[in-house]
PDBQT receptor file of N, H, CA, C and O in Angstrom, charges set to zero:
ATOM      1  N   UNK A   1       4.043   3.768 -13.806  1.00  0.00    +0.000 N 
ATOM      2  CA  UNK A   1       4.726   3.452 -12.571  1.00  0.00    +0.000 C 
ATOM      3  C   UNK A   1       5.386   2.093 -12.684  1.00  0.00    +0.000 C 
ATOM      4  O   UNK A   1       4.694   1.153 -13.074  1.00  0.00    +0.000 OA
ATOM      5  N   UNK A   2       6.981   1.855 -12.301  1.00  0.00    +0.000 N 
ATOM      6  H   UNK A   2       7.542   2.619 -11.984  1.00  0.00    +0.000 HD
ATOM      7  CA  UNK A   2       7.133   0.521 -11.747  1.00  0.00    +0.000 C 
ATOM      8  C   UNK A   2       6.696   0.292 -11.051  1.00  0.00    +0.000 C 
ATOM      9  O   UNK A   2       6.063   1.084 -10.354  1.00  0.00    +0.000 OA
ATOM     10  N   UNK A   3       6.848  -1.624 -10.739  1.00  0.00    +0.000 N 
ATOM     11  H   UNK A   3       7.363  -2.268 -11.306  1.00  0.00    +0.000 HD
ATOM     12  CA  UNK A   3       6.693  -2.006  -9.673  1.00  0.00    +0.000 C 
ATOM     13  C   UNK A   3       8.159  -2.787  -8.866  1.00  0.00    +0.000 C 
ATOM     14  O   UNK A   3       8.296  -3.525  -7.890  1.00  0.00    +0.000 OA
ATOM     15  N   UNK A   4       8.734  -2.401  -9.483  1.00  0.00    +0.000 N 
ATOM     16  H   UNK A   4       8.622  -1.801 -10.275  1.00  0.00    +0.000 HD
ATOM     17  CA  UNK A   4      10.466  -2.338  -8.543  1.00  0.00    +0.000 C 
ATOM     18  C   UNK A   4      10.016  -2.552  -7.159  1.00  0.00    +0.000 C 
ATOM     19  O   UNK A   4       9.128  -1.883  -6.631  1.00  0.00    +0.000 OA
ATOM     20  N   UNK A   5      10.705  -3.579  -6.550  1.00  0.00    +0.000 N 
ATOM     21  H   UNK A   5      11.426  -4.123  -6.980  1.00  0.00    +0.000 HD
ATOM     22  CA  UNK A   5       9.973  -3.716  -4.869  1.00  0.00    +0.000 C 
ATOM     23  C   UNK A   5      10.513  -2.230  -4.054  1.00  0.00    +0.000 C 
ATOM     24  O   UNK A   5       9.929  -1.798  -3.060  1.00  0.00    +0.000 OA
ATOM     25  N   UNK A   6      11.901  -1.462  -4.764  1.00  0.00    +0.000 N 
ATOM     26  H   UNK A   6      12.375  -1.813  -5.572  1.00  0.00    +0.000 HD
ATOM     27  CA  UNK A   6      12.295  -0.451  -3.948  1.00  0.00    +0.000 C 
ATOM     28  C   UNK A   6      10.589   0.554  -4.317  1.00  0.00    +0.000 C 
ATOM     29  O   UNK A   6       9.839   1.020  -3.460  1.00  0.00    +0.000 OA
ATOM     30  N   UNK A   7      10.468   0.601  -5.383  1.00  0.00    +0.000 N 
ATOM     31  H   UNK A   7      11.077   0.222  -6.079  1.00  0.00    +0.000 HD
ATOM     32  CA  UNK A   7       9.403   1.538  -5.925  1.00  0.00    +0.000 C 
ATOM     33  C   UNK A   7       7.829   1.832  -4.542  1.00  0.00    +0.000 C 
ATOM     34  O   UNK A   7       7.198   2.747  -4.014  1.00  0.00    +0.000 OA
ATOM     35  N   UNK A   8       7.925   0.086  -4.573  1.00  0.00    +0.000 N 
ATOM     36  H   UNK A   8       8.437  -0.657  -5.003  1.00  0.00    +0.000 HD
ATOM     37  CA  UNK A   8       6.471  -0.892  -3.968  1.00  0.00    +0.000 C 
ATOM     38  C   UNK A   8       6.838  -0.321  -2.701  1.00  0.00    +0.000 C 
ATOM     39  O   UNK A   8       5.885  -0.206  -1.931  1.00  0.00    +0.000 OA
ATOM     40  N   UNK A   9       7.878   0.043  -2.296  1.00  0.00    +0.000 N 
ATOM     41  H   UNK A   9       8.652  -0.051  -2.921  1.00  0.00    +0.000 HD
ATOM     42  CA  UNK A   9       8.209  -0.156  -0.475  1.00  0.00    +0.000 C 
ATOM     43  C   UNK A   9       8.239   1.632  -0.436  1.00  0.00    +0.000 C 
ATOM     44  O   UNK A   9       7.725   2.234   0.506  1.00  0.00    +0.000 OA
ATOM     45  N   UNK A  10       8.920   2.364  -1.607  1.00  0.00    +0.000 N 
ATOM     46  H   UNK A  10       9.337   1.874  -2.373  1.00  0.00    +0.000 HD
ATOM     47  CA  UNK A  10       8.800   3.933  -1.131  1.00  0.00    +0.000 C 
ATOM     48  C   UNK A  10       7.138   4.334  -1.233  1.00  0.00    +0.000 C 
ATOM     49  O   UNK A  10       6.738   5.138  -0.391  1.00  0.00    +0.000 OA
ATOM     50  N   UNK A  11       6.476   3.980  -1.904  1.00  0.00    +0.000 N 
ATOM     51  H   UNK A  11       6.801   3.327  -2.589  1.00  0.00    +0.000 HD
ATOM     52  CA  UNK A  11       4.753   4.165  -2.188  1.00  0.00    +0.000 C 
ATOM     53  C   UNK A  11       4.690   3.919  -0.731  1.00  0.00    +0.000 C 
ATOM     54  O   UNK A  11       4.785   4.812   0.111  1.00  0.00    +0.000 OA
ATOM     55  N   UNK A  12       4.553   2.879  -0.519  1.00  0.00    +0.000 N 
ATOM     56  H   UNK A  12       4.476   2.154  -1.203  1.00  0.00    +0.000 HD
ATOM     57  CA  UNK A  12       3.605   2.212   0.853  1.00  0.00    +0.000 C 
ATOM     58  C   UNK A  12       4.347   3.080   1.847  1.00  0.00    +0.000 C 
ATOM     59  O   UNK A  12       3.581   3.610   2.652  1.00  0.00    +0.000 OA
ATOM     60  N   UNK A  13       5.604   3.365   2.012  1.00  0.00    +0.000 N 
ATOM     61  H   UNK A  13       6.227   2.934   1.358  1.00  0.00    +0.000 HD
ATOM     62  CA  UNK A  13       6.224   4.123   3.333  1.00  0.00    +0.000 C 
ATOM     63  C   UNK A  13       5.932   5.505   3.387  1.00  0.00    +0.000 C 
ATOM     64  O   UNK A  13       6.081   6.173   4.410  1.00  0.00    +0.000 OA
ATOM     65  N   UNK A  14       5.396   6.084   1.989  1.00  0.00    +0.000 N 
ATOM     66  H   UNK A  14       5.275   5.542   1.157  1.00  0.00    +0.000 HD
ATOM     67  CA  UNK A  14       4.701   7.358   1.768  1.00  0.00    +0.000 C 
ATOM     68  C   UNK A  14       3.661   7.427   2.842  1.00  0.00    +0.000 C 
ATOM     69  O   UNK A  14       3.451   8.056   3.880  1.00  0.00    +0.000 OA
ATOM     70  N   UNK A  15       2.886   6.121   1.825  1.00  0.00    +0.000 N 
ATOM     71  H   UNK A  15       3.057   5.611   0.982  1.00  0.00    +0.000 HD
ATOM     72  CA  UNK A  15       1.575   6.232   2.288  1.00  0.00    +0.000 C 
ATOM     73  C   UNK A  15       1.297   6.286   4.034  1.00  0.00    +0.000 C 
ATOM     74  O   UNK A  15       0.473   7.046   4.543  1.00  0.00    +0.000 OA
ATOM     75  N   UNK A  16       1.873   5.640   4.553  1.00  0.00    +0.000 N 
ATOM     76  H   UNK A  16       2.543   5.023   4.139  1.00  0.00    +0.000 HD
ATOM     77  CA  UNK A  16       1.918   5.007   5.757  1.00  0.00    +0.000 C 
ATOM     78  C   UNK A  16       2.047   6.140   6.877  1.00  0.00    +0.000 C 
ATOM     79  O   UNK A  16       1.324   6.394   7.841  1.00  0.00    +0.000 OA
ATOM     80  N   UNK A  17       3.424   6.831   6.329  1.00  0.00    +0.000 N 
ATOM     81  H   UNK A  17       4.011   6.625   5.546  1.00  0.00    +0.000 HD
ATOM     82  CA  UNK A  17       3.726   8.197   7.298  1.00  0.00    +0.000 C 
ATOM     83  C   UNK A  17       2.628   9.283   6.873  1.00  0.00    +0.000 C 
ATOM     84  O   UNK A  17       2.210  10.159   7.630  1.00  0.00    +0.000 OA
ATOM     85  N   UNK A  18       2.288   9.123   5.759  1.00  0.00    +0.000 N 
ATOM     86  H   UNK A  18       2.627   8.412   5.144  1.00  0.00    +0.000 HD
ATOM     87  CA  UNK A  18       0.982  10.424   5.794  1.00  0.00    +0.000 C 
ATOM     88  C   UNK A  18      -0.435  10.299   6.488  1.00  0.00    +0.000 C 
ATOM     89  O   UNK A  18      -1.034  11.187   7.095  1.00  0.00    +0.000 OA
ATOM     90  N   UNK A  19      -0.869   8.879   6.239  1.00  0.00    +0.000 N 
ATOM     91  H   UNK A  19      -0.382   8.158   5.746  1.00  0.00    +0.000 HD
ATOM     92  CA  UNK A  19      -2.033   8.254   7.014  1.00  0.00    +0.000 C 
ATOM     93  C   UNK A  19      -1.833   7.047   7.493  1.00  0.00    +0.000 C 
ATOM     94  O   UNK A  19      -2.150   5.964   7.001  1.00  0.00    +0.000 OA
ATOM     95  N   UNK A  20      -1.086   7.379   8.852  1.00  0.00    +0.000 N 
ATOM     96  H   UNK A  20      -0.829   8.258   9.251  1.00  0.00    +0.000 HD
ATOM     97  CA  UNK A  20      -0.841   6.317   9.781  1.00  0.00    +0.000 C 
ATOM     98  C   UNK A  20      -2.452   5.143   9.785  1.00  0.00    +0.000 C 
ATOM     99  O   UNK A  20      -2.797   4.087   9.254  1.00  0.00    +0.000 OA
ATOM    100  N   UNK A  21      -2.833   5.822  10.420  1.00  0.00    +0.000 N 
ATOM    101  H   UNK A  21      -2.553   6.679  10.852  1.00  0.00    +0.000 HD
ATOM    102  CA  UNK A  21      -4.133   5.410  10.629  1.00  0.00    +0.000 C 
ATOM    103  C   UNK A  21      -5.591   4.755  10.599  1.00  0.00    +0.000 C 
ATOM    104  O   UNK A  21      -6.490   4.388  11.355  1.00  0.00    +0.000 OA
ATOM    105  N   UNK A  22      -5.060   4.892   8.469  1.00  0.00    +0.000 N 
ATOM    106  H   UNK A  22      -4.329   5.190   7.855  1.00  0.00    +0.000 HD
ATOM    107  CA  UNK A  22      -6.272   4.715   7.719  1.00  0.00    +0.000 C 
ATOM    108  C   UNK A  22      -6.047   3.104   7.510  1.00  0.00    +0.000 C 
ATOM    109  O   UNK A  22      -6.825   2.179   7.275  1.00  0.00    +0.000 OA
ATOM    110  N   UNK A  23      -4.931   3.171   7.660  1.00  0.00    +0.000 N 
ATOM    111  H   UNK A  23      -4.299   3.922   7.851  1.00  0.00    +0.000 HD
ATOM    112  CA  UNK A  23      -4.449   1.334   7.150  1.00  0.00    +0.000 C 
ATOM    113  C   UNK A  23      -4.996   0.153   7.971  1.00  0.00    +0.000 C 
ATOM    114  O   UNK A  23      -5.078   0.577   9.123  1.00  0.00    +0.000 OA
ATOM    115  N   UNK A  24      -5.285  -0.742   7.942  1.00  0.00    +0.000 N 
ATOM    116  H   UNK A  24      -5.219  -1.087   7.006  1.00  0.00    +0.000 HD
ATOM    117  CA  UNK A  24      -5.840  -1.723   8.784  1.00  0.00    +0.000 C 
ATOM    118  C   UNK A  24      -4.902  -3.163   8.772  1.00  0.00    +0.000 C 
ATOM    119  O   UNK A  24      -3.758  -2.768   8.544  1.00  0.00    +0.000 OA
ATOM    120  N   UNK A  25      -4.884  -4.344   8.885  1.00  0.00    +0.000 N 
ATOM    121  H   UNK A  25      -5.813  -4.665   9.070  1.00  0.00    +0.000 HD
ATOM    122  CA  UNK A  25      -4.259  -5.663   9.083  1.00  0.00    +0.000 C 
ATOM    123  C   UNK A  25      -5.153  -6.252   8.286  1.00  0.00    +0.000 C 
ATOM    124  O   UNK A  25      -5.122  -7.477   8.170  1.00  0.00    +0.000 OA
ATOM    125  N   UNK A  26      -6.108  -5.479   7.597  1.00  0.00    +0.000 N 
ATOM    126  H   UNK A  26      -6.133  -4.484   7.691  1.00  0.00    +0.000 HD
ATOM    127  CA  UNK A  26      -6.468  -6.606   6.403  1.00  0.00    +0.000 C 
ATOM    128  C   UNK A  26      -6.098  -5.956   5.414  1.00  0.00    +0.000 C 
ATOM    129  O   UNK A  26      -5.867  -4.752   5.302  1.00  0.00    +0.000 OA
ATOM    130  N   UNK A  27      -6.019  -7.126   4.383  1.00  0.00    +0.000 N 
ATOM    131  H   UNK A  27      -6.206  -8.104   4.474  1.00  0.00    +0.000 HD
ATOM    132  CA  UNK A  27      -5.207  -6.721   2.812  1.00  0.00    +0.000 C 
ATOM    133  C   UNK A  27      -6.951  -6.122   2.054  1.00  0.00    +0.000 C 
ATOM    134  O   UNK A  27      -7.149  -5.083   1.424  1.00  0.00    +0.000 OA
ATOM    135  N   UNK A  28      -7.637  -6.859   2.301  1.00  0.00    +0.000 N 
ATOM    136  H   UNK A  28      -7.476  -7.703   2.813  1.00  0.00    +0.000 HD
ATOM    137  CA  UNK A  28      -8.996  -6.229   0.713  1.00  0.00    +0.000 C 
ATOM    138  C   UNK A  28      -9.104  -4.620   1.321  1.00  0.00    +0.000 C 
ATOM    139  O   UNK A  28      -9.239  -3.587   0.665  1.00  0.00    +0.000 OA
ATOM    140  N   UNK A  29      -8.991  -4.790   2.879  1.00  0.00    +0.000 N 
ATOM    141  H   UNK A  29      -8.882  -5.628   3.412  1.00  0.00    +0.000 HD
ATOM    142  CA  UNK A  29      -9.691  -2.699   3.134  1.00  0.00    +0.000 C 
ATOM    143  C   UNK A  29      -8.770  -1.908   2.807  1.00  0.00    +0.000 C 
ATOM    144  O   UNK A  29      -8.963  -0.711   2.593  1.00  0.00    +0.000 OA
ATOM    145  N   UNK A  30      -7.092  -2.776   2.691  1.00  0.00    +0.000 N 
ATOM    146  H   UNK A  30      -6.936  -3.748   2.865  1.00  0.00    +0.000 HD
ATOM    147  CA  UNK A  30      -5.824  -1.596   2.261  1.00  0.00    +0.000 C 
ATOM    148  C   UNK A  30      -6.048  -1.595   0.844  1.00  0.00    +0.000 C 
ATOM    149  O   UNK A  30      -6.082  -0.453   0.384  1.00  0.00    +0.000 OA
ATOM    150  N   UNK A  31      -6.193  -2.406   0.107  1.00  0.00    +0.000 N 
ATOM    151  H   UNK A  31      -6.165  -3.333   0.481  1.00  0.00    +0.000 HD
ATOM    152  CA  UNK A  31      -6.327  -2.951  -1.293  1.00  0.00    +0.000 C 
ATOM    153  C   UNK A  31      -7.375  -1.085  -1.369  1.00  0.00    +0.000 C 
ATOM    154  O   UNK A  31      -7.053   0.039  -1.752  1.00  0.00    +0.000 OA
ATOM    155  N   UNK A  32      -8.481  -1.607  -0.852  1.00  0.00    +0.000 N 
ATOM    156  H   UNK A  32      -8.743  -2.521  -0.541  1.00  0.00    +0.000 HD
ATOM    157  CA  UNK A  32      -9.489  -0.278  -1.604  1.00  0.00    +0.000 C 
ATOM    158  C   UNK A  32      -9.138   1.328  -0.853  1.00  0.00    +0.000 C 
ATOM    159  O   UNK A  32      -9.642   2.421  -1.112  1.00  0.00    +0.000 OA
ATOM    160  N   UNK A  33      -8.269   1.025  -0.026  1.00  0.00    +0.000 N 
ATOM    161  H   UNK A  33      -7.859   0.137   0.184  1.00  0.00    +0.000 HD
ATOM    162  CA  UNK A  33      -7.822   2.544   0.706  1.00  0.00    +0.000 C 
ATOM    163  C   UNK A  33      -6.633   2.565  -0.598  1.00  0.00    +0.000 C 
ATOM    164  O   UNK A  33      -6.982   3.189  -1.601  1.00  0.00    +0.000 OA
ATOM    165  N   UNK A  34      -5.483   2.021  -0.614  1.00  0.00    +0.000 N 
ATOM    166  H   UNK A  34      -5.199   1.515   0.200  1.00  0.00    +0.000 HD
ATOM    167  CA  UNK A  34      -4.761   2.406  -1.384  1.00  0.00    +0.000 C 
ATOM    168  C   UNK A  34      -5.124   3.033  -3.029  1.00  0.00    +0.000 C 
ATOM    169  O   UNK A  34      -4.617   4.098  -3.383  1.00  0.00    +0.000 OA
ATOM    170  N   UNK A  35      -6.307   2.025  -4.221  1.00  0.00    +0.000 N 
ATOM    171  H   UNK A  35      -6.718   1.160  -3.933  1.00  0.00    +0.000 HD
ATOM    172  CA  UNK A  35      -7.071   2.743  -4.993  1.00  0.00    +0.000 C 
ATOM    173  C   UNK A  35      -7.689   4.095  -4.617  1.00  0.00    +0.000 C 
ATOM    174  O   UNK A  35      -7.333   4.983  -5.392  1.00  0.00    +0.000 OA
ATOM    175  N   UNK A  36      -8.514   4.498  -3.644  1.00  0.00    +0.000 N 
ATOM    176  H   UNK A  36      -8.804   3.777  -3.014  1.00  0.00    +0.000 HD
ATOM    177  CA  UNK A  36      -8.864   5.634  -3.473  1.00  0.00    +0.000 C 
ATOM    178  C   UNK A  36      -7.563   7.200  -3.003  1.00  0.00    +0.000 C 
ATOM    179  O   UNK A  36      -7.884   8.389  -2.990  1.00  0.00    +0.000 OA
ATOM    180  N   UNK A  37      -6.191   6.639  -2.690  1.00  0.00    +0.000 N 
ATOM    181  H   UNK A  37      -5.929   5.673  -2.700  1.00  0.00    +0.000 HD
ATOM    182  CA  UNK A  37      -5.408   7.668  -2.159  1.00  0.00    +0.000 C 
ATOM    183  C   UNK A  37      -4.484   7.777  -3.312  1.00  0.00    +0.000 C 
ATOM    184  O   UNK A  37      -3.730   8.741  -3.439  1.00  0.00    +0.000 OA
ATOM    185  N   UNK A  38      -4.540   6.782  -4.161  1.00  0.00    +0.000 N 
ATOM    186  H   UNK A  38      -5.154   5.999  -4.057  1.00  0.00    +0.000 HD
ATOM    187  CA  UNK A  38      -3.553   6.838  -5.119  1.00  0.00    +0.000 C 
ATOM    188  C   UNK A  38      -4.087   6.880  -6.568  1.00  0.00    +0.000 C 
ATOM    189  O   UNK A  38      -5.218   6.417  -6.711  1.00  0.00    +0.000 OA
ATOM    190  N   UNK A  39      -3.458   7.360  -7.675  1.00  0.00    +0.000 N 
ATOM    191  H   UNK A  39      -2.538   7.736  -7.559  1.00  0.00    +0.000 HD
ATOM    192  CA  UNK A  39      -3.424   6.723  -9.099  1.00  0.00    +0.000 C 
ATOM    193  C   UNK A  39      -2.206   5.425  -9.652  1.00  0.00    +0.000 C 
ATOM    194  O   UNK A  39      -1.136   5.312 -10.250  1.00  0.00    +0.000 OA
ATOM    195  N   UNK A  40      -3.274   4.611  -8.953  1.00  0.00    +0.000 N 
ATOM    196  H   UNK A  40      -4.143   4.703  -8.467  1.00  0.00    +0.000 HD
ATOM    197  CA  UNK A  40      -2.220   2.864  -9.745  1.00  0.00    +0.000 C 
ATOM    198  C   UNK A  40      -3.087   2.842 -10.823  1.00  0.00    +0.000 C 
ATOM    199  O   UNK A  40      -4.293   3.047 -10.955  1.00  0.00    +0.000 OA
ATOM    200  N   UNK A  41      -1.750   2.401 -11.912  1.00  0.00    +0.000 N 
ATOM    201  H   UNK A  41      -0.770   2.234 -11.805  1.00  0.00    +0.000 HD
ATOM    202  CA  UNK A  41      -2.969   2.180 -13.383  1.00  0.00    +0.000 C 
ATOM    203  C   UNK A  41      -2.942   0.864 -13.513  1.00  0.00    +0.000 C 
ATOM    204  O   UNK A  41      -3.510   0.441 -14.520  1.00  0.00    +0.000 OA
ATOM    205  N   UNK A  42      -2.312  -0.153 -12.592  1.00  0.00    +0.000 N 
ATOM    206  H   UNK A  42      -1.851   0.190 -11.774  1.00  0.00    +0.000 HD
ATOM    207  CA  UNK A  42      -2.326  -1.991 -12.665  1.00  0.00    +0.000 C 
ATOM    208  C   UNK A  42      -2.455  -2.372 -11.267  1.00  0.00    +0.000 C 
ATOM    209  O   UNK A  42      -1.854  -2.045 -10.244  1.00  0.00    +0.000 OA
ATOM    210  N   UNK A  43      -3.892  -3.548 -11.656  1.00  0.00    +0.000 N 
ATOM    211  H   UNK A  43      -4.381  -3.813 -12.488  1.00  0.00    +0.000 HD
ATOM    212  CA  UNK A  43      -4.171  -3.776 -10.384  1.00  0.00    +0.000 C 
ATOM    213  C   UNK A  43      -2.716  -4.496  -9.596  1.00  0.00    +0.000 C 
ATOM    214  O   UNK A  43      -2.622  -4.695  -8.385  1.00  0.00    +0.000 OA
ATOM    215  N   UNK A  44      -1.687  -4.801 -10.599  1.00  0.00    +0.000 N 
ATOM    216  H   UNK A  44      -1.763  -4.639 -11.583  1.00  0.00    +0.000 HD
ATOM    217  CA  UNK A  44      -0.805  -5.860  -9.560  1.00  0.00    +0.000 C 
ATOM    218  C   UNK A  44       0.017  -5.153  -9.006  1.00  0.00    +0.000 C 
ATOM    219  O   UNK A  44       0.949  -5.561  -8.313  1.00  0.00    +0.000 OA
ATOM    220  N   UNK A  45      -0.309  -3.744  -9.319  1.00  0.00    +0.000 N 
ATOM    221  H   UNK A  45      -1.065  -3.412  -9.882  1.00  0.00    +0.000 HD
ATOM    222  CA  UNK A  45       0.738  -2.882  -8.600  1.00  0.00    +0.000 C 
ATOM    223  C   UNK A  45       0.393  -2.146  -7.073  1.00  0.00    +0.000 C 
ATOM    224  O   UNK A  45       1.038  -1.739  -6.106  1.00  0.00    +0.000 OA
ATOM    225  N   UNK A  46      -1.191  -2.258  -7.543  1.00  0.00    +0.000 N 
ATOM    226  H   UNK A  46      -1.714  -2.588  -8.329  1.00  0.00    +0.000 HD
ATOM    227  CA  UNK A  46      -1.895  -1.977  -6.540  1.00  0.00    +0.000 C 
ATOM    228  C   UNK A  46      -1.440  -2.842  -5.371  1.00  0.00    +0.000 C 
ATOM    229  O   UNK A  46      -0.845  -2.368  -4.404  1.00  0.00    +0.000 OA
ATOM    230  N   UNK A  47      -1.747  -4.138  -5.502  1.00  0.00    +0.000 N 
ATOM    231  H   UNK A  47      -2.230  -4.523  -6.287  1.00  0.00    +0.000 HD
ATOM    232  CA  UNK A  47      -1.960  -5.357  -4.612  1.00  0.00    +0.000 C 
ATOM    233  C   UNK A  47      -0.727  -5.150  -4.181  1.00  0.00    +0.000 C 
ATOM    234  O   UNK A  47      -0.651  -5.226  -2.954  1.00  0.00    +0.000 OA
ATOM    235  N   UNK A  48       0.428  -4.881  -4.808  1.00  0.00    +0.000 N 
ATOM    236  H   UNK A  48       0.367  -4.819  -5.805  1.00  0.00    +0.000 HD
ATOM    237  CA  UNK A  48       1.705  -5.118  -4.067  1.00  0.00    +0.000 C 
ATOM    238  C   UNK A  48       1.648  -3.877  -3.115  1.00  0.00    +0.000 C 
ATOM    239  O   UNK A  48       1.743  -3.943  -1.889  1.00  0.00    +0.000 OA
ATOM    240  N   UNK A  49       1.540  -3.154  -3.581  1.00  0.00    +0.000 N 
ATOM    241  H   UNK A  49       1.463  -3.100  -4.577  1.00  0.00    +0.000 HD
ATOM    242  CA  UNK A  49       1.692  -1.667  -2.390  1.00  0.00    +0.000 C 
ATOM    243  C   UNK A  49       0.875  -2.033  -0.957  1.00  0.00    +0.000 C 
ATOM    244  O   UNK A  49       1.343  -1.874   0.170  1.00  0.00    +0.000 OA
ATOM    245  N   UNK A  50      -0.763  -2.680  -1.356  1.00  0.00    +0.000 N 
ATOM    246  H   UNK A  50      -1.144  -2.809  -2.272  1.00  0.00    +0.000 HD
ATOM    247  CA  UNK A  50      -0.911  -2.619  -0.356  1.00  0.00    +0.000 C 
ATOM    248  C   UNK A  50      -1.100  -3.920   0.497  1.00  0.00    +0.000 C 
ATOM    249  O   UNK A  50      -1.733  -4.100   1.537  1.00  0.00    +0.000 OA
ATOM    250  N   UNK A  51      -0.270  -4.857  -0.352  1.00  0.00    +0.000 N 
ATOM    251  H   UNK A  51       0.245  -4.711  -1.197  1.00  0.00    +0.000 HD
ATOM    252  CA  UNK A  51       0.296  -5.947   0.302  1.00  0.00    +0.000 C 
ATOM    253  C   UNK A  51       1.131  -5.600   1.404  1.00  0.00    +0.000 C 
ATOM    254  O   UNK A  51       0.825  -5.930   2.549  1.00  0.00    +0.000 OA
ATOM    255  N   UNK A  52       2.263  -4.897   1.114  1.00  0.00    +0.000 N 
ATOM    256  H   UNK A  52       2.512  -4.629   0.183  1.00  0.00    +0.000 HD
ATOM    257  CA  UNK A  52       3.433  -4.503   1.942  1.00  0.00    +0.000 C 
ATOM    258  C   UNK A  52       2.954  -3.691   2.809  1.00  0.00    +0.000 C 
ATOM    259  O   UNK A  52       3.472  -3.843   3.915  1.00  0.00    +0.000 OA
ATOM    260  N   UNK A  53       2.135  -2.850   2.751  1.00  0.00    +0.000 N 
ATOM    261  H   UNK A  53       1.714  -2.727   1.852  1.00  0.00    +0.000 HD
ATOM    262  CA  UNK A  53       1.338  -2.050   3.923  1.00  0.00    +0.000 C 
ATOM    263  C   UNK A  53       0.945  -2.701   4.693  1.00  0.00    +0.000 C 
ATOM    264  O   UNK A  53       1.274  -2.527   5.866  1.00  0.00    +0.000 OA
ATOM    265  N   UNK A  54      -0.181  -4.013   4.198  1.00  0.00    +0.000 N 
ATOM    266  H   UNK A  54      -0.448  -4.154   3.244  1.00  0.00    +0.000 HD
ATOM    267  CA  UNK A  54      -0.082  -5.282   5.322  1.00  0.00    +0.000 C 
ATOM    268  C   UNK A  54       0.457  -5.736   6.387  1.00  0.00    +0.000 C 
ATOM    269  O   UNK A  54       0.159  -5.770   7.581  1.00  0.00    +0.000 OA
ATOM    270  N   UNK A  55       1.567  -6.185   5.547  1.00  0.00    +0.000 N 
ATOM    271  H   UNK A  55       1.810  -6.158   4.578  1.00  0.00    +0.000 HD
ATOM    272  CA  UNK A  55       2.653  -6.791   6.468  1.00  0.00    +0.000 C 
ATOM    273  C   UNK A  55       3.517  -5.632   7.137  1.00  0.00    +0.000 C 
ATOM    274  O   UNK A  55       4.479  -6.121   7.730  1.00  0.00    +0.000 OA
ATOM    275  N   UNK A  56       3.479  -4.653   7.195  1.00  0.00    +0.000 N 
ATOM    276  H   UNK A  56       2.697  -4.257   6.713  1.00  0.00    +0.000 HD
ATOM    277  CA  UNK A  56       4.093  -3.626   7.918  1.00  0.00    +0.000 C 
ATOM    278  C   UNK A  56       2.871  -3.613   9.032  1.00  0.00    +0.000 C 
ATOM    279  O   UNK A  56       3.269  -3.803  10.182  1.00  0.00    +0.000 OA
ATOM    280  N   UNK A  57       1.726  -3.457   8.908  1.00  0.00    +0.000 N 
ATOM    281  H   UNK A  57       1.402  -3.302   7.974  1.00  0.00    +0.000 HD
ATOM    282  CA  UNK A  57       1.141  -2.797   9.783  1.00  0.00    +0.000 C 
ATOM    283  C   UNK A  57       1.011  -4.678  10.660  1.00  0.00    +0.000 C 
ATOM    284  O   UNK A  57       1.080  -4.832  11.879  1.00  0.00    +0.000 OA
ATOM    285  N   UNK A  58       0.907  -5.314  10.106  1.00  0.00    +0.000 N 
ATOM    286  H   UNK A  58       0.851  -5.190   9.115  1.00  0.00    +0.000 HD
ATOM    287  CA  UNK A  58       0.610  -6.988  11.058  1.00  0.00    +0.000 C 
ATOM    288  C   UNK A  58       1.958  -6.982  12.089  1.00  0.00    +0.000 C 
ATOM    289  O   UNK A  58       1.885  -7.465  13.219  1.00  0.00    +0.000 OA
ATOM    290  N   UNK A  59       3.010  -6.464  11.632  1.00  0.00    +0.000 N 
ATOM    291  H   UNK A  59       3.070  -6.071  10.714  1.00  0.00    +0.000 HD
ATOM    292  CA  UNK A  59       4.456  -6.361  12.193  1.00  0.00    +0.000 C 
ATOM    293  C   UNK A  59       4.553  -5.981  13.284  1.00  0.00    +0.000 C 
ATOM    294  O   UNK A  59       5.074  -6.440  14.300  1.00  0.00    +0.000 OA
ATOM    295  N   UNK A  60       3.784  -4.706  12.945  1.00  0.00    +0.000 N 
ATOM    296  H   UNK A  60       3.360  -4.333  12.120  1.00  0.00    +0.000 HD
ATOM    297  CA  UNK A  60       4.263  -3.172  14.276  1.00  0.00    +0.000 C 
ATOM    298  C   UNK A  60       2.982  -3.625  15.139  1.00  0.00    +0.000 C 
ATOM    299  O   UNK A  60       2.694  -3.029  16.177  1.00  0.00    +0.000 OA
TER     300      UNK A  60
């Protein structure tokens, strides 16, 4: 997988519209929701996905 920020932002907008819900405003509980819903094979790719899930969900 890249981590292209377009890449980082279609993952997380996946994720987001499929399980609104599961996501929280903290980064470590998205950090371990995103490992369990996904196959990331680098943690920094991880962190970015569910970095940006973060800040989407702190937003809205």
């Amino acid at each position: 997988m890249a981590s292209d920020p377009e890449d980082v932002m279609d993952i997380g907008n996946r994720l987001l519209t499929q399980y609104p819900e599961a996501f929280t405003t903290e980064f470590d509980t998205n950090k371990e929701i995103v490992q369990k819903m996904t196959y990331v094979g680098s943690t920094r790719l991880r962190n970015r996905i569910a970095g940006y899930i973060t800040r989407r969900k702190r937003s809205s």
